[in-house]
VOBA-1610 file (N, C-alpha, C; in pm, whole numbers, padded with zeros to 5 digits, always signed):
BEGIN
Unk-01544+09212+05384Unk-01601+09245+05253Unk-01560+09138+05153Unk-01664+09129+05057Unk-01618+09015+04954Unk-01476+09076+04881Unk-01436+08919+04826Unk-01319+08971+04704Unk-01390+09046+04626Unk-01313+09151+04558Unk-01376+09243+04485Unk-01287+09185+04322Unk-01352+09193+04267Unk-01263+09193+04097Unk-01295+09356+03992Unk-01216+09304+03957Unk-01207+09428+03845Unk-01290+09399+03746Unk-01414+09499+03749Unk-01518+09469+03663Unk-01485+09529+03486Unk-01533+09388+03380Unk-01522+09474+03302Unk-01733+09441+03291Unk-01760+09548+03284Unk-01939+09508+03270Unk-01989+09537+03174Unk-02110+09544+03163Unk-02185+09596+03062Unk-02257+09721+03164Unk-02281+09830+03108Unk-02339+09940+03125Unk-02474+09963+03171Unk-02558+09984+03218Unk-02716+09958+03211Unk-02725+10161+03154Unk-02849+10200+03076Unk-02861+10329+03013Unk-02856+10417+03200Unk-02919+10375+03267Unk-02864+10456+03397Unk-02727+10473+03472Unk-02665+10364+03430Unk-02504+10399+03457Unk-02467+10519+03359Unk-02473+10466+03189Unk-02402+10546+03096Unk-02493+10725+03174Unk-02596+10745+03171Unk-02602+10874+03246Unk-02587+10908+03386Unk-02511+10852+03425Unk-02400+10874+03568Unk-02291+10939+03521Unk-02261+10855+03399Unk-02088+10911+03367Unk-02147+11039+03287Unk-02211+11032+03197Unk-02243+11129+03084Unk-02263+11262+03193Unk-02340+11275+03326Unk-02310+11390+03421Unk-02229+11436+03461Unk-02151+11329+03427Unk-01978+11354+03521Unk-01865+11405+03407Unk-01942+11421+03249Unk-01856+11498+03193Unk-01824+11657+03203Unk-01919+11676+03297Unk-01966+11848+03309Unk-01856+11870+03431Unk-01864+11761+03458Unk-01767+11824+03566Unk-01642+11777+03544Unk-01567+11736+03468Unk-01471+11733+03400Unk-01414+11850+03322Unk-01516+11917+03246Unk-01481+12027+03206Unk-01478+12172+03287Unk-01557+12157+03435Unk-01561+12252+03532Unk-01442+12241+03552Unk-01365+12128+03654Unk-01238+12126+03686Unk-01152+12175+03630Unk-01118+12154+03538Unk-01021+12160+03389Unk-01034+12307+03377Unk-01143+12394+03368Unk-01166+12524+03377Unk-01110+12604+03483Unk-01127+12558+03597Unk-01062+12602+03725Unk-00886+12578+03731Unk-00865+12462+03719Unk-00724+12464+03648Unk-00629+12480+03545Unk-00728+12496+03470Unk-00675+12526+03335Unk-00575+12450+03282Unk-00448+12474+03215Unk-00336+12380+03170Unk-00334+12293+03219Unk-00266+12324+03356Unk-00220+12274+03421Unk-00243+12156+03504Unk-00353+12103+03466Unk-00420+11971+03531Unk-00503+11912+03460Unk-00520+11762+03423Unk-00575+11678+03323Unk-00668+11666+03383Unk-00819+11592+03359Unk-00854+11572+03406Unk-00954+11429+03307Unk-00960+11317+03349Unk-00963+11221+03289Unk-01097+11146+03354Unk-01218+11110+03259Unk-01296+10990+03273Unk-01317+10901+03220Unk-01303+10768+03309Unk-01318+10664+03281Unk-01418+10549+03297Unk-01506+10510+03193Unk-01578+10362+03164Unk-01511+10254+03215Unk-01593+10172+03277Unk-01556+10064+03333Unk-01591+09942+03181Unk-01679+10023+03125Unk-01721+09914+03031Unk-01646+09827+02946Unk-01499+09932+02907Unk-01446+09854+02828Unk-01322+09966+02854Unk-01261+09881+02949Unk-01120+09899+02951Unk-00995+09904+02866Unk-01041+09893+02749Unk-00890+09895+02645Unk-00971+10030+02561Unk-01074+10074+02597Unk-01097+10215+02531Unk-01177+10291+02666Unk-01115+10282+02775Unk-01179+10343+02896Unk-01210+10504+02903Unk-01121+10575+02839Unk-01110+10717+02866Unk-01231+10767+02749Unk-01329+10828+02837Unk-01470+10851+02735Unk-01472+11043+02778Unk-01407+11109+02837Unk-01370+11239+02870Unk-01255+11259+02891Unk-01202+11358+02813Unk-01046+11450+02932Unk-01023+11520+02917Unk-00996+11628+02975Unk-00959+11743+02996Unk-00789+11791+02960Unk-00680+11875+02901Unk-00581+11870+02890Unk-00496+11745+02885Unk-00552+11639+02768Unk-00490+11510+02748Unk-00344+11536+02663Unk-00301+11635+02646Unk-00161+11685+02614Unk-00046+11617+02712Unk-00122+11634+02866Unk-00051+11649+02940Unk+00021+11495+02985Unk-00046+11396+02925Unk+00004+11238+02923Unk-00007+11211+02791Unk-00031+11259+02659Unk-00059+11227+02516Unk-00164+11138+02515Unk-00289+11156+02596Unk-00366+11073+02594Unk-00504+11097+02552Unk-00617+11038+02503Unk-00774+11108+02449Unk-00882+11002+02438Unk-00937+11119+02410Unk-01054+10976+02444Unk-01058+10853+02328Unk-01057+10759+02390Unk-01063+10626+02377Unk-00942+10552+02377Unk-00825+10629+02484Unk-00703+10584+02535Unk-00768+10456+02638Unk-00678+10390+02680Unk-00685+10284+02769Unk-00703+10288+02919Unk-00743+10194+03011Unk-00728+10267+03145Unk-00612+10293+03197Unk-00531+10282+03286Unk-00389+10300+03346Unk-00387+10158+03437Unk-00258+10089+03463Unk-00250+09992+03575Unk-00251+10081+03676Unk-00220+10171+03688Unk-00259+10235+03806Unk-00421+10253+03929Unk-00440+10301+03748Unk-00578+10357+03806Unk-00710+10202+03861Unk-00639+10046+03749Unk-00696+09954+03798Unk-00666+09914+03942Unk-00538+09942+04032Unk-00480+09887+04135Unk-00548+10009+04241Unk-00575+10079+04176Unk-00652+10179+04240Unk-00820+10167+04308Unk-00879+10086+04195Unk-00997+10040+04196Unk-01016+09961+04286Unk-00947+09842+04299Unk-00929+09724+04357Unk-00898+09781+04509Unk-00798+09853+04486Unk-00782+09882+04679Unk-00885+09921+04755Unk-00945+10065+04661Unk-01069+10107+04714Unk-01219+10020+04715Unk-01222+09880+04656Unk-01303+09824+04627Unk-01255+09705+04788Unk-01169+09666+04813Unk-01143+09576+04941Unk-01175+09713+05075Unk-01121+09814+05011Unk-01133+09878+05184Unk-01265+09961+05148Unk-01404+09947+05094Unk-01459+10035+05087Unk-01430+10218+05062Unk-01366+10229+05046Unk-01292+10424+05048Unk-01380+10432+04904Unk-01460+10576+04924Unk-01476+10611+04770Unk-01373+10719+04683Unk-01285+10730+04744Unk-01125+10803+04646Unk-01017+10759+04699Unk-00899+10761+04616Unk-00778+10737+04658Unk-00711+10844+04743Unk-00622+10797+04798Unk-00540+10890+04880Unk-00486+10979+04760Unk-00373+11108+04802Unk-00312+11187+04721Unk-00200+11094+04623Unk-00160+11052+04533Unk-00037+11013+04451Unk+00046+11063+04392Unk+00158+11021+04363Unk+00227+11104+04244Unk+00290+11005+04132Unk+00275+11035+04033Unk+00294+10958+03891Unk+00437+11023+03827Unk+00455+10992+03713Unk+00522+11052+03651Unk+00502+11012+03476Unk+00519+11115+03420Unk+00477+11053+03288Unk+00571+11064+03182Unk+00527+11019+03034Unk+00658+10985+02975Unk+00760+11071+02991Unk+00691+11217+02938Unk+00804+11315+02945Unk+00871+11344+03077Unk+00833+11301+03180Unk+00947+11318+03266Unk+00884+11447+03365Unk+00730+11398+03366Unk+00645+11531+03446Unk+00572+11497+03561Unk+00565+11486+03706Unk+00533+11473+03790Unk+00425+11502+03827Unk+00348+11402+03834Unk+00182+11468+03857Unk+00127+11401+04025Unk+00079+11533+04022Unk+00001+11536+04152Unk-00174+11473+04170Unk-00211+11342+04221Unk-00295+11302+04113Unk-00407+11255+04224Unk-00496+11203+04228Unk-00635+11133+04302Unk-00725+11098+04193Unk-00797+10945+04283Unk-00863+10907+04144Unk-01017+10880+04233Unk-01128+10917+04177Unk-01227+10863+04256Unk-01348+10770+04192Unk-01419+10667+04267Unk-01434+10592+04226Unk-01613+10627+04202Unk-01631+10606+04101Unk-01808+10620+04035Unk-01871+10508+04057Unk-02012+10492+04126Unk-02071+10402+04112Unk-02195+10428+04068Unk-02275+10307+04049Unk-02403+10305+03995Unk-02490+10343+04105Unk-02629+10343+04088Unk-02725+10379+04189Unk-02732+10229+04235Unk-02699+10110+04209Unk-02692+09994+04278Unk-02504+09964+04386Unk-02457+10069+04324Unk-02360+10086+04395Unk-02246+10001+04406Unk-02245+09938+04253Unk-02112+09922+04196Unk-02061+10010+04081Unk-01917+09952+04084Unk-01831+10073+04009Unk-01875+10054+03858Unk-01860+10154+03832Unk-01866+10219+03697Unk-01784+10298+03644Unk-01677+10391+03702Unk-01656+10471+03635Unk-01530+10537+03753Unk-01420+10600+03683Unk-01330+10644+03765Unk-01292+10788+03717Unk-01299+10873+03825Unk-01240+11055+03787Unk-01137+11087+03808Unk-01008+11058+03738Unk-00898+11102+03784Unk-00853+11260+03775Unk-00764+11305+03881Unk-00736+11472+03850Unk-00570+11459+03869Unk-00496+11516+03779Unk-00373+11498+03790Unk-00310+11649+03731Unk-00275+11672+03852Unk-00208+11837+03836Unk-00044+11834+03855Unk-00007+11902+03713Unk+00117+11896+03684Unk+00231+11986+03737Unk+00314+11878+03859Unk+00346+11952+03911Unk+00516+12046+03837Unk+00488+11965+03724Unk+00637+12081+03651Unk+00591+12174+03576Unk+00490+12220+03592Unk+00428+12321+03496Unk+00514+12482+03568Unk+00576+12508+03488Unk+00670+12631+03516Unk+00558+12781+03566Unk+00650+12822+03678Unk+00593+12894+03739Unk+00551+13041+03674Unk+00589+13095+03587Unk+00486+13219+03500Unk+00376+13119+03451Unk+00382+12984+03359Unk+00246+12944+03341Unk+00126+12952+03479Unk+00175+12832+03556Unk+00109+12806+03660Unk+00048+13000+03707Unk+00104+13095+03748Unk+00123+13217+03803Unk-00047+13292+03677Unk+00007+13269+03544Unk-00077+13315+03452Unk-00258+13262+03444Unk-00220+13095+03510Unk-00357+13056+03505Unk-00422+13094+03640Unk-00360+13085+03749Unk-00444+13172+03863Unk-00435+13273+03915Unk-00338+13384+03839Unk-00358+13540+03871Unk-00482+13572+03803Unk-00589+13659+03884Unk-00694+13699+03836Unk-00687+13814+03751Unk-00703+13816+03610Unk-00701+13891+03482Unk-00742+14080+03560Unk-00642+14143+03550Unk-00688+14276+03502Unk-00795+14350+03476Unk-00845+14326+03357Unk-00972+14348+03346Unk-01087+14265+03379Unk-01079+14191+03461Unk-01209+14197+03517Unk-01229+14154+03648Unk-01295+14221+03742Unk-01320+14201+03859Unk-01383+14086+03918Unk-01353+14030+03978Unk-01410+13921+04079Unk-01522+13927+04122Unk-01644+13809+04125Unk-01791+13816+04108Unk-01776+13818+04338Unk-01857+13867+04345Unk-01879+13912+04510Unk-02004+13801+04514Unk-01949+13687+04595Unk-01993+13577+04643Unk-02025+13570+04805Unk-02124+13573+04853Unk-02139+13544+04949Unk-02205+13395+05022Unk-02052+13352+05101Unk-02122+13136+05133Unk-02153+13157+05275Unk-02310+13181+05215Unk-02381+13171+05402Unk-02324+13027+05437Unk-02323+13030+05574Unk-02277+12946+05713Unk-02441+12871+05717Unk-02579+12917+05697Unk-02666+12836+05734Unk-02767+12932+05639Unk-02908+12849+05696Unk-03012+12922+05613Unk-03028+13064+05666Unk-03077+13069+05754Unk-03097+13206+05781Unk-03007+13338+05784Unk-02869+13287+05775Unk-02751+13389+05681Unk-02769+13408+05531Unk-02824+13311+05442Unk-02841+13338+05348Unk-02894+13401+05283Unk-03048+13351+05358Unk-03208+13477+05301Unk-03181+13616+05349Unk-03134+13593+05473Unk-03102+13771+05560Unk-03020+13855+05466Unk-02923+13760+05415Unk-02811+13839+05329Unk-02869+13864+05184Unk-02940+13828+05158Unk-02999+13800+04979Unk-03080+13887+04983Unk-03174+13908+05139Unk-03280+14020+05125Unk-03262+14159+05117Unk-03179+14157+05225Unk-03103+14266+05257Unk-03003+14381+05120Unk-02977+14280+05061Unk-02896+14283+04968Unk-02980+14343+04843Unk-03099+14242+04843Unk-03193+14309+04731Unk-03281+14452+04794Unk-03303+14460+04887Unk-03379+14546+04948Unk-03284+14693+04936Unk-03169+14713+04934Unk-03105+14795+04960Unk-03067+14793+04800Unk-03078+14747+04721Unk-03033+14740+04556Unk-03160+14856+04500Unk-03312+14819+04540Unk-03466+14850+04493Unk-03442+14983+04590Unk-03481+15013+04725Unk-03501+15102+04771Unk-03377+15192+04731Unk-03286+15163+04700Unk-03212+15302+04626Unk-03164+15322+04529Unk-03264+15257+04433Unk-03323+15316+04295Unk-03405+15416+04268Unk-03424+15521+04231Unk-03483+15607+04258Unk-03615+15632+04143Unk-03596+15545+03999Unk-03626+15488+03950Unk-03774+15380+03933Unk-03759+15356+04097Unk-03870+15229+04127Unk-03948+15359+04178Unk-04062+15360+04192Unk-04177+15398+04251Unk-04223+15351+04411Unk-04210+15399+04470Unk-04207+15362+04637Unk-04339+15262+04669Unk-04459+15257+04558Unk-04522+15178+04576Unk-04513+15060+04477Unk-04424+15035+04464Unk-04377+14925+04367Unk-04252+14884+04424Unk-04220+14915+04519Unk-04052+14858+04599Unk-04088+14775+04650Unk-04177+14701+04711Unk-04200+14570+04815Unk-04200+14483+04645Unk-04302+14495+04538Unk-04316+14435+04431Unk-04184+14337+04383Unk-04097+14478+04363Unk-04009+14450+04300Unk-03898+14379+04374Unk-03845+14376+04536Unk-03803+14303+04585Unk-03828+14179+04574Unk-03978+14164+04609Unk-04038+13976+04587Unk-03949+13911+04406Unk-04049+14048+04311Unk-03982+13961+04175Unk-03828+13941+04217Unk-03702+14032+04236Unk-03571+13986+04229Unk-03586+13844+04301Unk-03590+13844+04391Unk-03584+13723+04499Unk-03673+13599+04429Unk-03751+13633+04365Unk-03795+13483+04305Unk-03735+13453+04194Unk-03710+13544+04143Unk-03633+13541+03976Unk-03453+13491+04024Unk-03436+13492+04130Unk-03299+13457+04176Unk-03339+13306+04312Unk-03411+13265+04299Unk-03464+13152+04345Unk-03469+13143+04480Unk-03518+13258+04531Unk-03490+13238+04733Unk-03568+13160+04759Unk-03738+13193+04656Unk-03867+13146+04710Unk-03806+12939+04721Unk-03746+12954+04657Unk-03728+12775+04657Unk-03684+12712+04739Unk-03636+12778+04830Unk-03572+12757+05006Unk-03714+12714+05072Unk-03696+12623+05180Unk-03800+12582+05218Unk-03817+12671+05392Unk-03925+12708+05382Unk-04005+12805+05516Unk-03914+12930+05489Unk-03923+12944+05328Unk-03885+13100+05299Unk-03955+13197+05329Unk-04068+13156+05294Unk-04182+13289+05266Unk-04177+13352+05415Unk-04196+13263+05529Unk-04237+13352+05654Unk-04109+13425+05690Unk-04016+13383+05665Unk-03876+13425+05714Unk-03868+13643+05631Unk-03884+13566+05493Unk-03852+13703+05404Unk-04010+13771+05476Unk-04109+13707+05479Unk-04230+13799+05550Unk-04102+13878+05654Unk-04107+13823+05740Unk-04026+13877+05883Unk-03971+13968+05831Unk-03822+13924+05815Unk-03775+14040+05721Unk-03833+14166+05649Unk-03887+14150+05630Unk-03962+14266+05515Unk-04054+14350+05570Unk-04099+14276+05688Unk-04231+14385+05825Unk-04307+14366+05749Unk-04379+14213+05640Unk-04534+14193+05544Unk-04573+14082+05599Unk-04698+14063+05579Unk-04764+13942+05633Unk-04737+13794+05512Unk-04722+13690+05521Unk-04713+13608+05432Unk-04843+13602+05274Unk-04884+13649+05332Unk-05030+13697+05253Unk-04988+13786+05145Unk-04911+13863+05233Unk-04873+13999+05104Unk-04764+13956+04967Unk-04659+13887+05087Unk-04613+13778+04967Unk-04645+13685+04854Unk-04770+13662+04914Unk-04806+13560+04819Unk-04926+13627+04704Unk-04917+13712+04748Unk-05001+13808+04641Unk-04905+13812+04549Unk-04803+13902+04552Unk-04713+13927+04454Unk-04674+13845+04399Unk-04637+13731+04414Unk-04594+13633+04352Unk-04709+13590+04285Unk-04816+13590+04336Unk-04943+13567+04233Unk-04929+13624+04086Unk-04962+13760+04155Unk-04961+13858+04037Unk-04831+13839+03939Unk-04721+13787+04004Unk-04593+13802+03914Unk-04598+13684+03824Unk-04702+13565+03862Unk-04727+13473+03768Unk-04822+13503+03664Unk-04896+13553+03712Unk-05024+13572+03635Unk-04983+13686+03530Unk-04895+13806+03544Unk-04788+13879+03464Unk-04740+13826+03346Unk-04665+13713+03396Unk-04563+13641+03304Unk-04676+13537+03227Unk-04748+13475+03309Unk-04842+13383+03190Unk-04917+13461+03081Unk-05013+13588+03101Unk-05056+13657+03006Unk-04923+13726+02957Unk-04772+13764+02921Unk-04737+13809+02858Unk-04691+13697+02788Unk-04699+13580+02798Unk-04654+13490+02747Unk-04774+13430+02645
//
């Protein structure tokens, strides 16, 4: 592989919305960890104001339009000679004397140079009632019931099933309006967008694809005249 250098570049508007996507997930992370883990993005554009997102910048006294890290450049560079698109696991330490548990990964453009670096650095002195407080699940409120199909046909089976048994014991729905109202849940929750859905949920359901596609007719033609 060529020598690689440490780019400082100019941006093209399709890079800057590479990173600008990658602020969402900066703040996802940061959500999932809460305190206890920074979470930092970085512009390649201009390295003496690199940090353009972060998440719990308390946790190094750092914000946006802090600098990059020598780290995080020696970081670049390694992964830029050995091809790797993230660093191995690290550990840092910062002024105060806090041990972070850290990985940095490397952003590129759709031409597939760097742009941009995601560091996550979880603090590993964060005292154990904090740490304990941000991932004990709250009291009042119960945990959303997720189900991660293994493949497609675990998914629709489970989604149908799931809705089918929600409608048919409603008592509420009208028995000739229960096939109806299954199709609307299931499209209004996006099954139809799975590809060779329709014959599958046909199967499922003991309807011909025909019948499906009626309803969904009608459920457009519904929503456009109430609209």
């Amino acid at each position: 592989m060529a020598d690689f250098e440490v780019p400082g570049i100019t941006l093209t508007d399709a890079d800057r919305l590479i990173l600008e996507g990658y602020k969402a997930m900066v703040e996802a992370i940061g959500q999932v960890f809460g305190t206890t883990c920074e979470v930092v993005l970085h512009s390649l554009e201009d390295l003496s104001h690199s940090v353009i997102c972060i998440h719990n910048g308390e946790r190094t006294g750092r914000r946006v339009g802090s600098p990059v890290t020598d780290k995080a450049l020696n970081i670049l560079k390694e992964c830029g000679e050995s091809g790797a698109a993230h660093s191995s696991v690290y550990f840092t330490q910062t002024a105060l004397g806090h041990t972070m548990r850290s990985t940095t990964t490397v952003i590129k453009s759709t031409g597939g140079y760097p742009i941009g670096l995601l560091c996550i650095n979880f603090d590993l002195s964060t005292p154990f009632n904090e740490l304990a407080a941000q991932f004990m699940q709250p009291g009042t409120s119960a945990p959303d019931s997720e189900h991660f199909a293994i493949d497609f046909e675990d998914l629709v089976l489970t989604k149908v099933r799931k809705i089918e048994a929600q409608v048919k014991g409603d008592p509420a729905i009208p028995v000739r309006q229960k096939t109806h109202e299954i199709i609307v849940r299931l499209h209004d929750e996006g099954v139809f967008k799975l590809r060779k859905s329709v014959p599958r949920i046909a199967e499922i359901l003991s309807v011909s694809r025909d019948v499906i596609y009626m309803h969904l007719r009608a459920l457009k033609e519904a929503r456009e005249h109430k609209a």
